[in-house]
N, C-alpha and C positions, 0 to 999 in steps of 0.2 A: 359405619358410624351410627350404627342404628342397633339398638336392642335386640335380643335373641327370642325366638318363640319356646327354647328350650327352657323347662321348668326348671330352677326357678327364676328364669329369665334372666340367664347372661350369654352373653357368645362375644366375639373379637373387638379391634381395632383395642380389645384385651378386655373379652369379655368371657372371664374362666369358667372352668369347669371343676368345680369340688366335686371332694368323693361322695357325697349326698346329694348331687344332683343327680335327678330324677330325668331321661329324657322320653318325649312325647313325640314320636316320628306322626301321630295323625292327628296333631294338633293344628289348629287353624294359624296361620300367618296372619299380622294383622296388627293393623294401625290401631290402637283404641284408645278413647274418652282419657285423657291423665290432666293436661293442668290447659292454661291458657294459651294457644300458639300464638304467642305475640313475645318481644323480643324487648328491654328498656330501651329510651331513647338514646341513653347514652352508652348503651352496644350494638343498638341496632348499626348497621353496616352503611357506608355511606351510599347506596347505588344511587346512579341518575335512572331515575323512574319518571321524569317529567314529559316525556314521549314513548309512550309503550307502542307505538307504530310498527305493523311489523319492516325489519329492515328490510333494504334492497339487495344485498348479497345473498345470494343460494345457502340454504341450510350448510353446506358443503364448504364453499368458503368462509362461512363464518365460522366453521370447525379450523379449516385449516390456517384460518384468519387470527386467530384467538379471539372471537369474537361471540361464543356461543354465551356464556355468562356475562354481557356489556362491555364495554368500554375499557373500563377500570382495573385493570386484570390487580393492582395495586390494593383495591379495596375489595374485592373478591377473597384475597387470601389473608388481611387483616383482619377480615369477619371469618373466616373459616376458624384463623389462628386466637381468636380472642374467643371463638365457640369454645373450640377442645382446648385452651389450656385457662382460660379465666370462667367463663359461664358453666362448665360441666366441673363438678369436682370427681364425681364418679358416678357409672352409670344409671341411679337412680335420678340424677338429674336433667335426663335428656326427657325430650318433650313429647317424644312420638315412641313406641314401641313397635315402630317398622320391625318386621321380620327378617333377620338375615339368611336363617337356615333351618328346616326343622330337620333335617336331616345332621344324627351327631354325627361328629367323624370317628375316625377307625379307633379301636379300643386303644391299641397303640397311643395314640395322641392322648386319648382321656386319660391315661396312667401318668404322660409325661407331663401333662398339665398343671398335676397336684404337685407338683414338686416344681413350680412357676413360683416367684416369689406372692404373696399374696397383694401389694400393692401395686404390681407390675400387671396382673389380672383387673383388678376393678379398677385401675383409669385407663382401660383398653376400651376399643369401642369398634365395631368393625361386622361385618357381614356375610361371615364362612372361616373356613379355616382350611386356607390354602395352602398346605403343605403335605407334599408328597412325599411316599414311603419309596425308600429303595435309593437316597440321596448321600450314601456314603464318599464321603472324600470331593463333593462337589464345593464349586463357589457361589456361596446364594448372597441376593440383595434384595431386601423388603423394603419397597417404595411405601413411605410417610406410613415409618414403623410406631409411630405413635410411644405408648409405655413399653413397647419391645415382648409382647406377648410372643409372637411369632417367630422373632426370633430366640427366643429362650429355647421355646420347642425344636426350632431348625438347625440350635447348637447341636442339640444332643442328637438328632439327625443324620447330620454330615460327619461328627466325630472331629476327635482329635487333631485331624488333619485336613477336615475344610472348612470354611472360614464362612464367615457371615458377618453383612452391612447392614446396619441399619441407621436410612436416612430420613431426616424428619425436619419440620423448619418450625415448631414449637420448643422453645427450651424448658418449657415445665414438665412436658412427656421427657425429654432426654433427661431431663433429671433423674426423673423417677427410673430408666432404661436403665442407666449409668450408674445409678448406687446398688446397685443390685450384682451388678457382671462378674466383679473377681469375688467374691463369695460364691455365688452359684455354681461358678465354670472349676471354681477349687475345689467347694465342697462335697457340692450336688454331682457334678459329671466327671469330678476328681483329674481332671487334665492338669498338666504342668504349666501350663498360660492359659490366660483365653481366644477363645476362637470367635469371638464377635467382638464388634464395638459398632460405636452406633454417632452418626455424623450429625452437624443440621445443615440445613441445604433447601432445595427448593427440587421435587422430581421432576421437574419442566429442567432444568439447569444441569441433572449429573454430570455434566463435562466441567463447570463451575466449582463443585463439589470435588472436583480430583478423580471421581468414577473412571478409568482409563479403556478402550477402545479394547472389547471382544476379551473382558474381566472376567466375566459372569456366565458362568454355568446353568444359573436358575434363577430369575427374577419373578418377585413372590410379589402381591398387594392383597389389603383388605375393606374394600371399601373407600379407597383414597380415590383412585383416578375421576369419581364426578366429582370431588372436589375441584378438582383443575379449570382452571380459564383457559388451560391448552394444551388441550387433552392429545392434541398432532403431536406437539413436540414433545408431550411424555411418550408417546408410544415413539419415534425418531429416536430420542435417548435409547429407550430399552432394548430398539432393535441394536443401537450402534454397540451397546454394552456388552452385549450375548457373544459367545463367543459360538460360533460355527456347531451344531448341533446343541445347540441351548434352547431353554424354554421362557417362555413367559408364562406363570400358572398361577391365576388371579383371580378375588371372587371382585363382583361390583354391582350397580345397580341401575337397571336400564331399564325402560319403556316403551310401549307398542307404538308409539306416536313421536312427534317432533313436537316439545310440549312450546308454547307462545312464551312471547321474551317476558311477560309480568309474573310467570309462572318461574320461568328459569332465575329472575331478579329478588323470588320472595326470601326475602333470609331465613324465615322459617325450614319452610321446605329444602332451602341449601346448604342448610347445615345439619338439619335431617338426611340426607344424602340423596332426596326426592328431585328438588329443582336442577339438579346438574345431570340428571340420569337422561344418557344420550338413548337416542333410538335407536333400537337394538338394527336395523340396518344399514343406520348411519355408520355406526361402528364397524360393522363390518365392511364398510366402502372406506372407511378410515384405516381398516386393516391393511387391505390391500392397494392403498396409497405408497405405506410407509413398505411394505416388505414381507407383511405374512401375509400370505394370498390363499392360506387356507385354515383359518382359524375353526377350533374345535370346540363346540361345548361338549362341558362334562356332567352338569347338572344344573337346573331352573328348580326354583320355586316364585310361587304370587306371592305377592303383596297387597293384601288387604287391607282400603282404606276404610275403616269404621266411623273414624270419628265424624258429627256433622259436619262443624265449621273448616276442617281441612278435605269433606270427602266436597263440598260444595267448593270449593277453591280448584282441586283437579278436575272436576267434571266425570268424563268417561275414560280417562287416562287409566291404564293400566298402568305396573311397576313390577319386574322382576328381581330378584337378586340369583345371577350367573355366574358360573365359574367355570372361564375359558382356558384354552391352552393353546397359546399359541408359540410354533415352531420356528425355527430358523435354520434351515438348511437351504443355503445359497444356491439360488440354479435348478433347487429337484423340486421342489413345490408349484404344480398350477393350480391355475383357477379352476378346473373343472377335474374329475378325478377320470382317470384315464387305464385303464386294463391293459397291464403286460406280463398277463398272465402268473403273478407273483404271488406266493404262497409263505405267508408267516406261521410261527410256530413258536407260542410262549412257554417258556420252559417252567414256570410256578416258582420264581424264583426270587421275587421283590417281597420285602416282608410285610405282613398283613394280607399279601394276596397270592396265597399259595395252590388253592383251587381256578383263580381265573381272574382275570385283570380288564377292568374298564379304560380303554383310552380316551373314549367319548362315551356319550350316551347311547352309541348308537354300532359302538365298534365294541364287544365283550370277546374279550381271547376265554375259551378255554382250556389249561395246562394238557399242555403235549397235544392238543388238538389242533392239526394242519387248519388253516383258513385262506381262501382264496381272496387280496386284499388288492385295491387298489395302486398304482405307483406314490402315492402321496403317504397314504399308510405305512408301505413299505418302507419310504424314507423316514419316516416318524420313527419309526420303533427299531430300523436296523443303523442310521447315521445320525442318531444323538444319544442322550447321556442314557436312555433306555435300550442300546444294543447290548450289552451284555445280557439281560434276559430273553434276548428275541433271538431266533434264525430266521432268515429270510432266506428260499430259494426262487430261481431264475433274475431276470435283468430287464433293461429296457430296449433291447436291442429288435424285440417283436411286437409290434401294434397291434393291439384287436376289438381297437374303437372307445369306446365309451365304459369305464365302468358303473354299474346301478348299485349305488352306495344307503339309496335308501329301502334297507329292507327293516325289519321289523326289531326296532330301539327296545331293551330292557328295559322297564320300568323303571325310571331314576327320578322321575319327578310326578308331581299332581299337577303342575302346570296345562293348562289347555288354551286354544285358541291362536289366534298367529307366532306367536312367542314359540309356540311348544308344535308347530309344524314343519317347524327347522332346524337343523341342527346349526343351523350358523356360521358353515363353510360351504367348500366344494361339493362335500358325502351329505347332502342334502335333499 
């Protein structure tokens, strides 16, 4: 929900990409100087701020308390929802030019982008652009798909014959989602119906929603989940949703630290998507509460806070924007990544990556080059929606201890410092 570093500064939650955008891979990320960070009274958010004490629950239970954004989980998403659909018209109106990504995505995406409705682009707002190549005939769900950028793109994706959700609990974004669908999916992708539509709902709730048990193939976000007061029972939903080698593949925005409650309470920073950005370890203890027990990143970038009055407000807080992958294969995923002697081999066969395939930052297949991988890897890429590009040889039937996952990451980010010394699972 934060502006793009990409020139001339748009990116998701449907922040587009014209064909005269210019992109700047070493351009600086970064917060800078734009208008007043202060909110009118009569949108400011109602939070009880009259005791910024810190509380007595564990960081951890307040997560899985719904407790990390206050009390109110009520007025938390009144002010998130009067942010993005009354106070932003389009993204020249946000207040912060956080960085989501300097890194564009595959040409692929920039070609199919231009052919995104142009209204469905600038009231999008969002932090990456999490959509995977090689997703034919899947079933995807974009949690708080906002103006439906994403999924426009993930129509044309899956084709004809897979289908795409998008849910959202703003009715002025689905407006916008929603006038757009049978023109584009008739004209532009020339299908006989369409393959998306797009709900409202609440992504703390998709069982409320109708979302039904092991639906979803691929569950996409951009930038939504620090919106949430519970943030447990979105990632709960998304595991319940997945069906058995399914993904969760999502960008977001997280920090080096467990930021103090007046910090997570300021509405500024929270509808910047600053205040709600969990610690990037908490996260992953939250992972592995709910069910992935080995979550993977695939790319970091910083976030640089420039401006005075908001760089004095964080202190020495760091801010990333991540985009993880996290698996679901029931029973084959540990905690620590484990050697049985098993050998993958990508065939260059997912489109856009026909020379070699990044699973993580830290795992690059080369096409038709043997790699000696993990048991966890091996389940990644041989028992979910990614085996058809993969062979895997050998099995789990031989132990030989410990695999060492952390050898030397391809270059995917500028990130440095604790953020950028992990990969943020087991292969760490």
């Amino acid at each position: 929900m934060l502006r793009s570093c990409i020139s001339p500064r748009l990116h998701r939650h449907g922040h587009g990409f014209p064909s005269s955008t210019e992109y700047s891979p070493t351009a600086t990320c970064r917060i800078r100087p734009r208008t007043r960070l202060s909110v009118s009274n009569q949108n400011r958010p109602r939070f009880s701020t009259t005791q910024a004490a810190a509380p007595v629950a564990s960081p951890m239970e307040e997560l899985l308390g719904a407790k990390q954004l206050g009390d109110d989980q009520t007025a938390v998403k009144k002010s998130v929802q009067n942010y993005y659909g009354e106070e932003l018209k389009d993204q020249n109106d946000l207040k912060t030019s956080a960085c989501k990504t300097c890194i564009p995505p595959p040409k692929e995406i920039r070609q199919y982008l231009k052919e995104v409705p142009k209204e469905v682009l600038v009231k999008f707002y969002g932090c990456g652009t999490p959509l995977p190549l090689g997703i034919t005939g899947l079933r995807v769900l974009d949690l708080g798909s906002g103006s439906g950028r994403d999924c426009y793109v993930a129509s044309r994706l899956v084709g004809e014959n897979g289908s795409v959700t998008g849910i959202d609990m703003t009715p002025s974004q689905l407006e916008v989602a929603n006038r757009h669908l049978e023109a584009y999916t008739r004209d532009v992708l020339k299908y006989s119906k369409p393959n998306m539509r797009f709900i409202q709902g609440e992504i703390e709730y998709l069982d409320k929603a109708g979302i039904p048990d092991e639906s979803q193939d691929l569950v996409i976000s951009n930038c939504v989940i620090n919106l949430s007061p519970d943030k447990a029972r979105v990632l709960q939903q998304v595991y319940r949703v997945l069906a058995p080698g399914g993904e969760m593949y999502f960008s977001d925005v997280y920090c080096d630290r467990r930021l103090p409650y007046e910090l997570r309470t300021h509405p500024v920073l929270l509808g910047e998507c600053l205040g709600g950005a969990l610690y990037i370890n908490d996260f992953i203890r939250l992972c592995h509460q709910v069910g992935f027990t080995d979550p993977r990143r695939l790319s970091i970038e910083p976030i640089s806070v420039d401006d005075p009055e908001l760089k004095e407000v964080v202190g020495e807080a760091r801010f990333y924007s991540i985009t993880y992958r996290l698996f679901k294969v029931p029973g084959r995923l540990e905690t620590l990544c484990e050697d049985y002697g098993q050998v993958a081999v990508y065939k260059g066969t997912i489109p856009g990556h026909r020379h070699a395939y990044d699973l993580d930052d830290h795992h690059r297949f080369v096409a038709n080059k043997p790699m000696l991988v993990c048991g966890n890897t091996a389940s990644m890429v041989a028992e979910t929606w990614l085996a058809p590009h993969f062979t895997v040889s050998g099995d789990r039937n031989v132990h030989y201890g410990q695999f060492d996952c952390s050898g030397p990451a391809p270059s995917t980010s500028s990130a440095s410092g604790p953020a950028a010394d992990c990969a943020g699972g087991a292969c760490c």
